[in-house]
N, C-alpha and C positions, 0 to 999 in steps of 0.2 A: 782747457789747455791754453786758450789765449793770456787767460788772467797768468796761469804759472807762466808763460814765456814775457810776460811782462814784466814779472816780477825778478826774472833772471837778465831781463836785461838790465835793470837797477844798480842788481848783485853785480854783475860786472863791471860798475863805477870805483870798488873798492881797491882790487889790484894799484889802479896807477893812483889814485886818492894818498893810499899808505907808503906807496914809492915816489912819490913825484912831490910828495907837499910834507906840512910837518907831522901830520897826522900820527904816523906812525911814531916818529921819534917822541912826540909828545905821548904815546901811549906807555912806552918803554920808557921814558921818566917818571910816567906816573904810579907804575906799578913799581920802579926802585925805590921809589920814595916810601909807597905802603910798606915795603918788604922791609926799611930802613926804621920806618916808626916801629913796624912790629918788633925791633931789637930794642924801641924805648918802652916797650907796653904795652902797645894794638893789640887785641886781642884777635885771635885767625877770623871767627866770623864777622869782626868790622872791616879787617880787613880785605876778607871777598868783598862785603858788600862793597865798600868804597871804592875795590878796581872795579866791580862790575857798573855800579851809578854812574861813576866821575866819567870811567871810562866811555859811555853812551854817551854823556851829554857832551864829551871831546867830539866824539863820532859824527853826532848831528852837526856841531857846527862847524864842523869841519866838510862834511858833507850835503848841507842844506842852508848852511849859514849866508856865506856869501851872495852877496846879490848877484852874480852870476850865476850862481848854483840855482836858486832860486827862479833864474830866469831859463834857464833850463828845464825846469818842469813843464813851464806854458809851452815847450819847443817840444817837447814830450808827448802831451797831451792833442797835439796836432798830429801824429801816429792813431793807427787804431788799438787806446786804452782808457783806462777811466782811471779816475782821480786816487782810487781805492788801493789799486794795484799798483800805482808809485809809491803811493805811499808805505804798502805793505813793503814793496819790492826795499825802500830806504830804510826802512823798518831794520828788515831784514842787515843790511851791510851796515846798519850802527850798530846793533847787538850782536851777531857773532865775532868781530875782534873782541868787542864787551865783554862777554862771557870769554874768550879766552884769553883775555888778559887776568879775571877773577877766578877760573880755572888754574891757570900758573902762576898767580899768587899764591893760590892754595897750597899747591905744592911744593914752593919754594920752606913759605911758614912753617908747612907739618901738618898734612893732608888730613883736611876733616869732611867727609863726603856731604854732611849735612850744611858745611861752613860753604861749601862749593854751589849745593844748591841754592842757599839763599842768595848769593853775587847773582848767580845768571838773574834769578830771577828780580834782584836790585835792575840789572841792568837792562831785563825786559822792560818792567813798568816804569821805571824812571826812562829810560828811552823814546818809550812811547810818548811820557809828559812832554820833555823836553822835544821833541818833535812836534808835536802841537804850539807849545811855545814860540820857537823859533819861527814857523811857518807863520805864523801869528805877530810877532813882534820883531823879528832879526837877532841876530848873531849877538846881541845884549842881553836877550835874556837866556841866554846860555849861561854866559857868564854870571847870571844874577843866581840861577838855581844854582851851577857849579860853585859856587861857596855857600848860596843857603843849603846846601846836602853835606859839602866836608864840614860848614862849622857847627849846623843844629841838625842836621838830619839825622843823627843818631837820638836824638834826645827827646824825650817821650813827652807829649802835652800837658801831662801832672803838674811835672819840675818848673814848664816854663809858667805855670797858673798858682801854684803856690807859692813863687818868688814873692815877697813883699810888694804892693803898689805895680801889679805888674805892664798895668798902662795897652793902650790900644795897641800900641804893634806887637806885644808880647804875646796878646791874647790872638791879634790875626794872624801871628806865627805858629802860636797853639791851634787854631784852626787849622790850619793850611796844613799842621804836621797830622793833626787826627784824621786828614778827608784826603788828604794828597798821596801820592806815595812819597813815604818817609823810610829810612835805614831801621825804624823804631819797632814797624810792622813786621818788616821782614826778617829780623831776628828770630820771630817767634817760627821763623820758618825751617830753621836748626832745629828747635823741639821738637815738628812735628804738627806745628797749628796749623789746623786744616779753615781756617778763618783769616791768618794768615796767607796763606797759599792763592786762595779767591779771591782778595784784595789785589794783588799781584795780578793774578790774569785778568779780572776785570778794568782795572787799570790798563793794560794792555792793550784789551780788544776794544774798548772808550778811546785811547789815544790815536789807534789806527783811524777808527772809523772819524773820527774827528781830523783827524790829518786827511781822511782821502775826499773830506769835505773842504778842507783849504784848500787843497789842490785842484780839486776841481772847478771852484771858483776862479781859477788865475787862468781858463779857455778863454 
């Protein structure tokens, strides 16, 4: 009971987070924009995925970014909790806006239930990454995934390895896309792959437990 009361008290960062800063406005931009591309093309499951990823990794550094924020955790941690349960508890308040901003893309686009599922679950495992990230490096590497996921994260490790001469960062790109969570995986989560699906939650429960080990190092 402790760990869930911990974890709700996290959750209640989001309220004034989404009202009081740009977070939110920046969420509602970035889901017009997906809704905007999809009238040039976007297909509806890039679509989810993109408001569910992009959207997560707004959430973290909007929510974990700042060096205040951040310094707010060791002020946390001085309560009786563990490193696990902030992090679950932040976890928590990046991915649910996520997923409902990926939820109501869907339905703006033209409701695909399968298109709906693979966003949230973009926005699980990509949340989780980028929370380890940020806790790890600051509010830059937000920024650094949040365009490596819109400009390659759709794009499968094949394409970037049989480009001609495709050179060291191509192929550490192709890594990162085969081993990391990538938009590329979670496609196949529309079909139905159940290889996808475990990539996604493993990713997941790696990025908590990993985040509730940054956390707890900053007592």
């Amino acid at each position: 009971m402790r760990f869930l009361r911990c974890v709700h008290a996290e959750w209640l960062l989001l309220s004034p987070r989404l009202t009081r800063t740009r977070l939110g406005i920046s969420l509602l931009l970035l889901a017009a924009l997906l809704v905007w591309l999809n009238g040039r093309g976007l297909d509806p499951v890039t679509v989810a995925m993109q408001a569910g990823a992009l959207s997560s990794i707004l959430g973290v550094s909007g929510l974990v970014g700042s060096g205040a924020e951040r310094a707010a955790l060791s002020v946390a941690l001085t309560h009786p909790t563990t490193g696990l349960a902030i992090a679950t508890g932040r976890w928590v308040t990046v991915v649910v806006p996520a997923a409902i901003v990926a939820i109501g893309a869907t339905v703006v686009v033209g409701w695909h239930t399968t298109a709906a599922i693979a966003g949230v679950a973009a926005a699980a495992a990509v949340g989780s990454c980028a929370l380890v990230l940020v806790l790890a490096f600051g509010r830059g590497a937000a920024a650094l995934l949040f365009l490596f996921m819109a400009v390659a994260g759709a794009i499968t490790p094949e394409r970037l390895v049989d480009m001609a001469h495709p050179g060291v960062v191509r192929l550490a790109m192709a890594s990162t896309l085969e081993l990391g969570p990538a938009l590329w995986h979670y496609r196949d989560i529309a079909a139905g792959d159940l290889g996808a699906i475990l990539h996604a939650v493993a990713w997941t429960g790696l990025g908590i437990v990993l985040s509730g080990g940054l956390v707890a190092r900053r007592r």
